[in-house]
N, C-alpha and C positions, 0 to 999 in steps of 0.2 A: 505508256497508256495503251489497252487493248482496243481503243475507239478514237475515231477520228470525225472532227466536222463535218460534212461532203455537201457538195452539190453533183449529186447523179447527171452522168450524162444516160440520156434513153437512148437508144438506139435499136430498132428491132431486127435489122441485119444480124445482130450479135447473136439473137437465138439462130440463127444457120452456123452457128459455130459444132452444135451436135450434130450436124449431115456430115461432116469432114472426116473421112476415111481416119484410120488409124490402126499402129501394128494389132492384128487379131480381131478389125473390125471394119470389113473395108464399105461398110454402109454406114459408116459412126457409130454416135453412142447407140446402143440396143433398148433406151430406155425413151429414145426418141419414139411418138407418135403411142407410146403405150401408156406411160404411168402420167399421174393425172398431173405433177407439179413440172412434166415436163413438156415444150413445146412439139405438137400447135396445142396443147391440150391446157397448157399454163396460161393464166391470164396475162394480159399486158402489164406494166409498171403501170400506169396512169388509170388505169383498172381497179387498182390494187391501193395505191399510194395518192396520198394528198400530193399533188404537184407542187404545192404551198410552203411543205416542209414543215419543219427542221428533217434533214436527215444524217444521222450518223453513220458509218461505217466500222461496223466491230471483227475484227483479225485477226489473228493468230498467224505465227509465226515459226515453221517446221524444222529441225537445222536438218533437213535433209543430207547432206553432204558429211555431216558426222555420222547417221544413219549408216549409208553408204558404208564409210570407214570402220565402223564396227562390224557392220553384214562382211564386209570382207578379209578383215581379221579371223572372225568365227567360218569363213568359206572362203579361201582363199582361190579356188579353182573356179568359182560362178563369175557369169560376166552380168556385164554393170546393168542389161535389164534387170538379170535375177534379184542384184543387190539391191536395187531401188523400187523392188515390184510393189506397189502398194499396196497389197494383203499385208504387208510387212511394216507399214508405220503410218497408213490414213487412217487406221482408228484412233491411234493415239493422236494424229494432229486435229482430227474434227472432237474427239472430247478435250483439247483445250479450246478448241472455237467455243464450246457449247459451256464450259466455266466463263469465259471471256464474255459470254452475251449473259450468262447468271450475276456477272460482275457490273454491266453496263446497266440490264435492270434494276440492281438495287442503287447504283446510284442515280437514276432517272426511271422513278418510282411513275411515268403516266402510261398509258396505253398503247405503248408502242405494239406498232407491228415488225417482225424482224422475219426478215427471208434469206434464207438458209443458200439458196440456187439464183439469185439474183440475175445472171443472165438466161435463166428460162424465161424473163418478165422483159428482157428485154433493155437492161444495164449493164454497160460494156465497162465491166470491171475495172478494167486495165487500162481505161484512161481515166477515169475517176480516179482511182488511186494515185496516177500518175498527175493529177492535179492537187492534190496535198504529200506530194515529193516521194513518194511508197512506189518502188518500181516493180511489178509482178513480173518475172522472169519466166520466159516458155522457151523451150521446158526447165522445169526449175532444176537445179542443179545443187545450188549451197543451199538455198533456202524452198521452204513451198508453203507458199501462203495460202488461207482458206478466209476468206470474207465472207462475212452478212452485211443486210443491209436494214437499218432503221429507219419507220417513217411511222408518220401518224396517218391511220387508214383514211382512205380514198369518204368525202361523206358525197350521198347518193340524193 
C-alpha cells in the first residue's frame, strides 16, 4: 500500500534542516529563503492543516542501490557520487510519488490537501514514519524514499 495512517509529528526545528551545508552547497539548499513553498517563505503545518486530522502519509519507494548497480555496470570507472547523482533517477522516484498520491485520491475521493515538501511546513518526516515502523535512511543507500503528506485543510 503506497499510504499509510500517521499522526504527524510538527516540529519546526526540522525546517533548519535546509540551512545545513552540503557537498556543492556549503550554505544549504539554494532554494532556502527564495521559492515560495520553501522556509521561512512556507507556511507552518498548523497554518496549513487541520491539527484534527485524519492524516495520511503517501510514499514511494526508490531501490536506489539497484540504480547505483546499473550506473555502474554501464560506467564502470565513475565513483559512487556520479553513480547515485540524482539528475539520474529523482525524476523517476517523484513521478511514482505523484501516481502514488493519483492512487490515494481515487480511493479517498474528499478534499484532501497533500504537500509534496512536508518539512518546509514544519513535519519532521523521519520520525513520523518511524512511528508506523518505515525507516527513512540518511543518506539513502538501498532505498530512497520520497513522502507526502495528507490532511484536511486548516478551517479559518
Amino acid at each position: 500500500m503506497p499510504y499509510v495512517s500517521i499522526k504527524p509529528i510538527v516540529d519546526v526545528t526540522v525546517r533548519g534542516l535546509c540551512c545545513r551545508a552540503y557537498e556543492g552547497h556549503p550554505k544549504g539548499c539554494p532554494n532556502f529563503m527564495h521559492a515560495s513553498r520553501c522556509p521561512p517563505n512556507a507556511p507552518l503545518f498548523s497554518e496549513v492543516f487541520n491539527l484534527d486530522g485524519p492524516f495520511f502519509a503517501i510514499y514511494s519507494r526508490f531501490p536506489l542501490g539497484e540504480h547505483v548497480e546499473a550506473m555502474r555496470q554501464a560506467h564502470p570507472n565513475w565513483s559512487y557520487r556520479q553513480l547515485s547523482c540524482v539528475l539520474y533517477w529523482q525524476g523517476t522516484a517523484r513521478k511514482k510519488l505523484k501516481t502514488e498520491i493519483i492512487t490515494f485520491k481515487t480511493a479517498h475521493p474528499q478534499s484532501w490537501l497533500i504537500e509534496t515538501t512536508p518539512e518546509a511546513f514544519g513535519c519532521n518526516v523521519t520520525e513520523t514514519m518511524r512511528t508506523v515502523g518505515i525507516e527513512l535512511p540518511w543518506p539513502p543507500r538501498e532505498y530512497a524514499y520520497h513522502v507526502a503528506i495528507a490532511g484536511l485543510p486548516c478551517v479559518s
